[in-house]
TORKOL-4160 file (C-alpha; in steps of 0.2 Angstrom, whole numbers, padded with zeros to 4 digits, m for minus):
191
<pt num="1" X="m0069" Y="m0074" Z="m0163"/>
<pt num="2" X="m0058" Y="m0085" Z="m0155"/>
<pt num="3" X="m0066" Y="m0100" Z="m0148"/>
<pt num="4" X="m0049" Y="m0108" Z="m0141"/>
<pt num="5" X="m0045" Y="m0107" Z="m0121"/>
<pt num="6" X="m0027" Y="m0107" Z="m0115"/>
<pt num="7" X="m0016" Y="m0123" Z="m0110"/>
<pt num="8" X="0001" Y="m0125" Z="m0109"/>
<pt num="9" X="0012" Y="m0133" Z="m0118"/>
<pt num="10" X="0014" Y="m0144" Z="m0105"/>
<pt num="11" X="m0003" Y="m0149" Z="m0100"/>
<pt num="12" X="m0005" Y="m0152" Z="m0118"/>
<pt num="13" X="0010" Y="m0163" Z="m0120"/>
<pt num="14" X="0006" Y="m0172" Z="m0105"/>
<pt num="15" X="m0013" Y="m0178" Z="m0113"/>
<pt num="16" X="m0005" Y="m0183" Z="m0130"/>
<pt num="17" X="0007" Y="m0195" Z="m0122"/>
<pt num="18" X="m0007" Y="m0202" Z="m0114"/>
<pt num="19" X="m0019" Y="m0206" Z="m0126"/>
<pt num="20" X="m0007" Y="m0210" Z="m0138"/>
<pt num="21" X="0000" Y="m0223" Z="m0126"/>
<pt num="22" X="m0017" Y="m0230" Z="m0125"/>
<pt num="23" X="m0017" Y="m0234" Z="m0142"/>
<pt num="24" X="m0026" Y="m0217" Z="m0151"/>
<pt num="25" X="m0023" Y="m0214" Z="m0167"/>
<pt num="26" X="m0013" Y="m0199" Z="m0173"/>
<pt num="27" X="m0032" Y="m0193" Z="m0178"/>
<pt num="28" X="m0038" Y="m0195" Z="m0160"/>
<pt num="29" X="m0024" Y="m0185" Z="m0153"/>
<pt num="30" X="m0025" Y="m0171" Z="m0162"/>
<pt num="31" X="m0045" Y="m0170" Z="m0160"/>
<pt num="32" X="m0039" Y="m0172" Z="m0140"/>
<pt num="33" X="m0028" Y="m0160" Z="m0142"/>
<pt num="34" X="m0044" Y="m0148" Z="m0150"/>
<pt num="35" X="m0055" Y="m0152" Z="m0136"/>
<pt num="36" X="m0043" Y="m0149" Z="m0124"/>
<pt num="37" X="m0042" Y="m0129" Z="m0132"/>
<pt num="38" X="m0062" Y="m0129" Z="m0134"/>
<pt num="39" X="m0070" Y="m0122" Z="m0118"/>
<pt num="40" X="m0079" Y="m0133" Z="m0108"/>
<pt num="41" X="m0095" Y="m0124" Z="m0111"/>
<pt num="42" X="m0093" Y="m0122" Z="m0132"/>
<pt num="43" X="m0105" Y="m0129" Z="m0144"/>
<pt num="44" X="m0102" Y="m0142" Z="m0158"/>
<pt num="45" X="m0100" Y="m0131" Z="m0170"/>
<pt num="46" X="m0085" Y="m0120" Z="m0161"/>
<pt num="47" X="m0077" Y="m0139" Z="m0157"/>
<pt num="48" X="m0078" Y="m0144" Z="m0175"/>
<pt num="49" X="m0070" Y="m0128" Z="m0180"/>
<pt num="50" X="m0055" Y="m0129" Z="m0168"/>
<pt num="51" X="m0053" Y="m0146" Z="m0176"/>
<pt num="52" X="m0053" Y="m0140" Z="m0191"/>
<pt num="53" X="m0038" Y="m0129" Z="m0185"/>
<pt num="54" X="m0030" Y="m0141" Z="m0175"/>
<pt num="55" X="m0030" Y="m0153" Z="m0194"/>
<pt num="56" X="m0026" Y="m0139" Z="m0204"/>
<pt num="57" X="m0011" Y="m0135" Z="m0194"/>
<pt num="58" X="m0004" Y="m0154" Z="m0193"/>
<pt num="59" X="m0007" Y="m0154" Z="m0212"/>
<pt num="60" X="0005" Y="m0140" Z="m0213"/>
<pt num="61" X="0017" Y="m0148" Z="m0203"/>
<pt num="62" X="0015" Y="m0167" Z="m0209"/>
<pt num="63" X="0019" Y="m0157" Z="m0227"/>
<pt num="64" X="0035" Y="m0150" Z="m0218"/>
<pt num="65" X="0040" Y="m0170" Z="m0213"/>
<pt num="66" X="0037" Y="m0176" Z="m0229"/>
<pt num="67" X="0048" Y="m0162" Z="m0239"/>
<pt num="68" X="0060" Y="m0165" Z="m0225"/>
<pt num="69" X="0061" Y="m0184" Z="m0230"/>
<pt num="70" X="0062" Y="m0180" Z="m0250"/>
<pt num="71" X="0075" Y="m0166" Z="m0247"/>
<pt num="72" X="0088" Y="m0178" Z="m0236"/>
<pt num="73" X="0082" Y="m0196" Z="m0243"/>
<pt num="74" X="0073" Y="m0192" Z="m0260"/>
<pt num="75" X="0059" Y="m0199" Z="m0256"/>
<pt num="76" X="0046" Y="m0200" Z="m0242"/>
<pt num="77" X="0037" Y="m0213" Z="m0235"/>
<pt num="78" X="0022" Y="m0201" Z="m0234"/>
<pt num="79" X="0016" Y="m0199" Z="m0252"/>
<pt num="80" X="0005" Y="m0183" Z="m0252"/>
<pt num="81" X="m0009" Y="m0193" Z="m0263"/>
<pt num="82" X="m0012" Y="m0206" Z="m0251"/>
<pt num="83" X="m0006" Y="m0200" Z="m0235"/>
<pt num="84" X="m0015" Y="m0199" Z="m0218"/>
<pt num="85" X="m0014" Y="m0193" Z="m0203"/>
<pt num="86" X="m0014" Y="m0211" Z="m0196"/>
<pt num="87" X="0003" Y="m0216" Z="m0205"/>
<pt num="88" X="0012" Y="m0207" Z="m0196"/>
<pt num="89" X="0022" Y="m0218" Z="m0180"/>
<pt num="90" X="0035" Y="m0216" Z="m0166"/>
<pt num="91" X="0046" Y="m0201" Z="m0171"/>
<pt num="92" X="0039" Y="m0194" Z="m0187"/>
<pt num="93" X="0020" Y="m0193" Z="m0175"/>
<pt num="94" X="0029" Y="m0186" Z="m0159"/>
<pt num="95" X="0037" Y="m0172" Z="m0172"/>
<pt num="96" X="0019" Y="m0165" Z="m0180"/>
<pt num="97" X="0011" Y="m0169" Z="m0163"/>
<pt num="98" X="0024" Y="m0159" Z="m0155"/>
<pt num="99" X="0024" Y="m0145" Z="m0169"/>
<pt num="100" X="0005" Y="m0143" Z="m0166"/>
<pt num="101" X="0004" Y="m0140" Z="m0147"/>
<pt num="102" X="0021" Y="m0130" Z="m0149"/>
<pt num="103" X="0010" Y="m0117" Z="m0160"/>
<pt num="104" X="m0007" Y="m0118" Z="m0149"/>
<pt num="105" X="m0002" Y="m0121" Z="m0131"/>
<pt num="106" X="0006" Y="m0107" Z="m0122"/>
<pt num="107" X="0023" Y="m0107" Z="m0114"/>
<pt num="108" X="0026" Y="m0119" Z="m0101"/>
<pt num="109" X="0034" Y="m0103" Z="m0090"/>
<pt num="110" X="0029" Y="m0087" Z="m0090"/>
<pt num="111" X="0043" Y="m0076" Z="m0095"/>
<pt num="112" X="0049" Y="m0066" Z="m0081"/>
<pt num="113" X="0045" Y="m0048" Z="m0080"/>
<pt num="114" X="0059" Y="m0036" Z="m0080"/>
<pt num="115" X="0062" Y="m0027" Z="m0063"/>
<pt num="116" X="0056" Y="m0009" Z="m0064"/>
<pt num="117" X="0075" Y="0000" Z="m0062"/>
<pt num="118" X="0081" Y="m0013" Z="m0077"/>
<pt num="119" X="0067" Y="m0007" Z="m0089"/>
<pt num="120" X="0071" Y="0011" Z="m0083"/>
<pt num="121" X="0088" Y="0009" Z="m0087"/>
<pt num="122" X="0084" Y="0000" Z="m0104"/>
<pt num="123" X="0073" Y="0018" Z="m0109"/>
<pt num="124" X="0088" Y="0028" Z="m0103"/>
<pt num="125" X="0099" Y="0018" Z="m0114"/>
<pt num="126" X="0083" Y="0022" Z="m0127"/>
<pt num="127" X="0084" Y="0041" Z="m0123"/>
<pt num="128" X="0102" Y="0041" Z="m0125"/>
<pt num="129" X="0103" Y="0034" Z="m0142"/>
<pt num="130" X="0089" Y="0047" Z="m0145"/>
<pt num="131" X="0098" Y="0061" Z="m0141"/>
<pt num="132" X="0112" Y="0058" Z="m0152"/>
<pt num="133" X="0098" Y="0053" Z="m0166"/>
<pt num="134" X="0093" Y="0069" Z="m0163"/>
<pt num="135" X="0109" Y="0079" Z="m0162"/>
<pt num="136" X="0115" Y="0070" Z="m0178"/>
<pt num="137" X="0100" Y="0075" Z="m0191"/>
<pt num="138" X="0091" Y="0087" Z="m0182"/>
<pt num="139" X="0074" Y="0089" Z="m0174"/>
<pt num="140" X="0065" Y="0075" Z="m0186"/>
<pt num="141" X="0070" Y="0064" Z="m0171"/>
<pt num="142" X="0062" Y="0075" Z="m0158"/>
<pt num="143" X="0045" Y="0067" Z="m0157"/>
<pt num="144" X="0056" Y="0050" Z="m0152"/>
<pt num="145" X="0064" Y="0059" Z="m0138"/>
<pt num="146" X="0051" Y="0066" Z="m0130"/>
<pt num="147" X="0042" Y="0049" Z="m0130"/>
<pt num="148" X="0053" Y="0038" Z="m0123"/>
<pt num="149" X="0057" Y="0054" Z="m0110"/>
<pt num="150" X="0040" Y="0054" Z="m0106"/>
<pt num="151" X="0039" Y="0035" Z="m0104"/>
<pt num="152" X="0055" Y="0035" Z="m0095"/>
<pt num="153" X="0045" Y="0047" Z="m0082"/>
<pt num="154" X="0029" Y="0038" Z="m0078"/>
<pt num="155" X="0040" Y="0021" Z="m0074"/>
<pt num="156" X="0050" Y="0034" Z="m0062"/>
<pt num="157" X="0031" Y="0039" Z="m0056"/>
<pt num="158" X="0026" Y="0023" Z="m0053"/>
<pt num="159" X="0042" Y="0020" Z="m0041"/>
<pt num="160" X="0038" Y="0037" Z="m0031"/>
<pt num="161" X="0047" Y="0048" Z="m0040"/>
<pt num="162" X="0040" Y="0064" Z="m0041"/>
<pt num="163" X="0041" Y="0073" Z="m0060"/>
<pt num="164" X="0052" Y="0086" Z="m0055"/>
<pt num="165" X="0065" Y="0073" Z="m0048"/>
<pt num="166" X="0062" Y="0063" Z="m0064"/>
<pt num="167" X="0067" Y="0078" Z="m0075"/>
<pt num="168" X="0082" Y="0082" Z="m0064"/>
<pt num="169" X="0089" Y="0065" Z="m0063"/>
<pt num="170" X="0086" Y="0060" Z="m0081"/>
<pt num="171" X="0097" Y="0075" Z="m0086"/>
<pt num="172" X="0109" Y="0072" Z="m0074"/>
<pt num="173" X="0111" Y="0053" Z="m0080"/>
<pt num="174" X="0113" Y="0058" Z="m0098"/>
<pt num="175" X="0124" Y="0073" Z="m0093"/>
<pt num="176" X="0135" Y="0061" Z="m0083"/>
<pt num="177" X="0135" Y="0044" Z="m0091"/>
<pt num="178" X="0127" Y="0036" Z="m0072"/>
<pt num="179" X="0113" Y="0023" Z="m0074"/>
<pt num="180" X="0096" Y="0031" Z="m0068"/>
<pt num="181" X="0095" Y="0024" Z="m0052"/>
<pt num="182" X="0109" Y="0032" Z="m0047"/>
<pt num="183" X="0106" Y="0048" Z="m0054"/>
<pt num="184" X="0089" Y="0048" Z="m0043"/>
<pt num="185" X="0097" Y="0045" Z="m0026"/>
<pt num="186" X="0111" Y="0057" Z="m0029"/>
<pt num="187" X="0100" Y="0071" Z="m0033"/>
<pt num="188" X="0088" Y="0064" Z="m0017"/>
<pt num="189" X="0104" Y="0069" Z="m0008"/>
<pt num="190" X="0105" Y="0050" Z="m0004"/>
<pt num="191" X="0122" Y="0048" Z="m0011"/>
């Protein structure tokens, strides 16, 4: 069960910096970090195992900095045997810091959502390479085909294409090499 709640990356970053410029300890902002993921209504015992995640995943990362330093110096200045999570200063804390909220918080933006007619296009270009899949070895691609047909109809469905136009224009844009949009208002009678 997952006892973590979203933040972005921002909002994340934005905490570190200020604890750490209060003087907090690497420690103490990464446990921020944790509380900051644990819901506001979550027990001890859900808080203690987000921290244990939060640690667990700088370790992995502090590792990573220290191999970093051994492979382009020779050494590191973070022996594994005596290292802490409180050595760690300026840059090398940013780094694992950063490395940790880059892995829990969520993306700062939201990636946009392809228009409708784009991702229409995008299965056309799908049901084309389909079609020659299935023209070059035979029916074993069939299944494909109709899928990414039947896909490519519902998104027309869901634009107030009826099925029948659907049908109608998707063969016309494979017969004719035309982008779907296109192929739908010419056989609307709109071009």
């Amino acid at each position: 069960m997952n006892t973590m709640i979203t933040r972005t990356r921002a909002e994340l970053r934005a905490t570190a910096m200020e604890v750490r410029e209060a003087g907090a300890t690497t420690t103490q902002i990464l446990q921020t970090v944790a509380r900051m993921l644990t819901g506001p209504a979550a027990t001890l015992e859900k808080f203690e195992r987000n921290v244990a995640d939060v640690l667990d995943t700088a370790g992995f990362w502090f590792d990573e900095l220290s191999d970093e330093y051994i492979r382009e110096l020779g050494s590191t200045p973070y022996p594994w045997q005596t290292a802490k999570f409180d050595d760690l200063t300026g840059r090398d804390q940013a780094w694992v810091v950063g490395r940790v909220i880059q892995q829990f918080g969520d993306p700062d933006v939201k990636p946009e959502r392809p228009a409708p007619i784009r991702l229409a296009d995008q299965l056309l270009t799908s049901l084309r390479r389909a079609a020659a899949l299935k023209v070059e070895f035979g029916d074993h691609f069939m299944p494909v085909y109709r899928g990414v047909r039947d896909s490519l109809i519902t998104l027309l469905g869901t634009q107030s294409v009826d099925r029948e136009l659907a049908l109608e224009a998707i063969d016309h844009a494979l017969t004719t090499g035309k982008g779907i949009a296109e192929a739908v208002a010419h056989l609307d009678g709109q071009l």
